[in-house]
C-alpha positions as CSV (number, residue, x, y, z in Angstrom):
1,X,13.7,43.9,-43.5
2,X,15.8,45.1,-40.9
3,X,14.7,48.1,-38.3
4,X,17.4,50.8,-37.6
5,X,18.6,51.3,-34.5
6,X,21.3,53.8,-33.5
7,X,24.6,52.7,-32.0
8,X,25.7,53.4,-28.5
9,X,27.2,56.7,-28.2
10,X,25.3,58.0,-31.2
11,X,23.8,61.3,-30.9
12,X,21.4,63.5,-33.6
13,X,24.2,65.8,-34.6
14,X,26.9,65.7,-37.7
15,X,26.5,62.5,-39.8
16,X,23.9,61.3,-37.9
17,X,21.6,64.4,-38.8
18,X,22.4,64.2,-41.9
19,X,21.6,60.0,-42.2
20,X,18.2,60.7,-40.1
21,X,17.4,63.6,-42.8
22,X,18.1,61.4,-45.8
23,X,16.1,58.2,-44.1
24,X,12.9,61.1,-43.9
25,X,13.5,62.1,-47.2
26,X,12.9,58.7,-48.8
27,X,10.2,57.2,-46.0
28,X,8.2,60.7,-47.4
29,X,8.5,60.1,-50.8
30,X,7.6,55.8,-50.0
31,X,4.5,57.2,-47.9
32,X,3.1,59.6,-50.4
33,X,3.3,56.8,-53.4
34,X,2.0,54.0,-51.0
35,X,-1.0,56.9,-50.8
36,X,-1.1,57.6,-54.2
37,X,-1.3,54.1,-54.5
38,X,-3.8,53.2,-52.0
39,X,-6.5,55.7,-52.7
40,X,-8.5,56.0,-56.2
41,X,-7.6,59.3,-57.8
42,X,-9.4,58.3,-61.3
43,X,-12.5,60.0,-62.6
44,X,-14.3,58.0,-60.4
45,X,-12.6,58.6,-57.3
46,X,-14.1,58.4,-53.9
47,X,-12.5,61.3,-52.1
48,X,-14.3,59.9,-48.6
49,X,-12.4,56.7,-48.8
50,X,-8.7,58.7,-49.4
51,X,-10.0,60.5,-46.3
52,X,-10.8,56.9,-44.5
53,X,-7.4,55.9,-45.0
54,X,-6.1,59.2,-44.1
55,X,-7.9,59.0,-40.8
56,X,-6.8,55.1,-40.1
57,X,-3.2,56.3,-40.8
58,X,-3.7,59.3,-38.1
59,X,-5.0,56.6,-35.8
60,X,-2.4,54.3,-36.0
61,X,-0.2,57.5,-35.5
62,X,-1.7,58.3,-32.2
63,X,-1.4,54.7,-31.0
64,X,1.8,54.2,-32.1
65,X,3.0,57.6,-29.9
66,X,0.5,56.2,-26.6
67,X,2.7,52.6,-26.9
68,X,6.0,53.9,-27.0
69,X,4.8,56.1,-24.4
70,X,6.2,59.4,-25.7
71,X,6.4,62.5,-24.0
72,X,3.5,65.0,-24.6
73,X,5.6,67.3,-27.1
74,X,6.8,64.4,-28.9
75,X,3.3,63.4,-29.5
76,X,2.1,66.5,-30.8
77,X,5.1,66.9,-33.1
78,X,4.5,63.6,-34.7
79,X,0.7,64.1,-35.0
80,X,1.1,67.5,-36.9
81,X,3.3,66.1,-38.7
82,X,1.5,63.0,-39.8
83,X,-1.7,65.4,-40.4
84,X,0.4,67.5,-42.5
85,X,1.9,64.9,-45.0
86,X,-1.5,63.6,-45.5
87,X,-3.0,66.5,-45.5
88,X,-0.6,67.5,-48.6
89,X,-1.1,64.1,-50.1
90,X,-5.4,64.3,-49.9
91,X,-4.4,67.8,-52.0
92,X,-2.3,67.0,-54.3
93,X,-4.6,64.0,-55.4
94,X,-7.3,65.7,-55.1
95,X,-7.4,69.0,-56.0
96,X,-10.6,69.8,-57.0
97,X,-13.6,69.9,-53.9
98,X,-15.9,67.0,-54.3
């Protein structure tokens, strides 16, 4: 599989917005189901090891930001972010308290 890299000259405006919005669309939608996927949600579902995941996932996050050595904001902004898609994905599997 091939990694995306924008062209010389290309800036996050116009098409490009538009092809950067679609590409987030459909790497949500691959992260929720790899979620769904990954943690139990039957009768007998262990809602501490969807949050184990969920914590790996915000690790590898954090990690991820430190290597590429991103600016502060840019690191916060892809944290929340991560927290927040998982955090919708631990509720919508789970949506009764264990």
């Amino acid at each position: 599989m091939g990694q995306s890299k924008p062209r010389e000259g290309q800036r996050p405006d116009g098409a490009t917005a538009i092809d950067l919005e679609a590409r987030v669309v459909v790497l949500e939608i691959v992260s929720m189901t790899a979620l769904a996927l990954a943690m139990d949600t039957s009768e007998n579902a262990d809602v501490e090891h969807a949050r184990g995941i969920s914590n790996l996932v915000l690790e590898a996050v954090h990690q991820r930001c430190h290597e590429m050595n991103m600016p502060e904001d840019a690191r916060l902004t892809a944290c929340t972010y991560a927290d927040e898609l998982l955090s919708t994905a631990l509720l919508s599997l789970y949506p009764q308290e264990h």
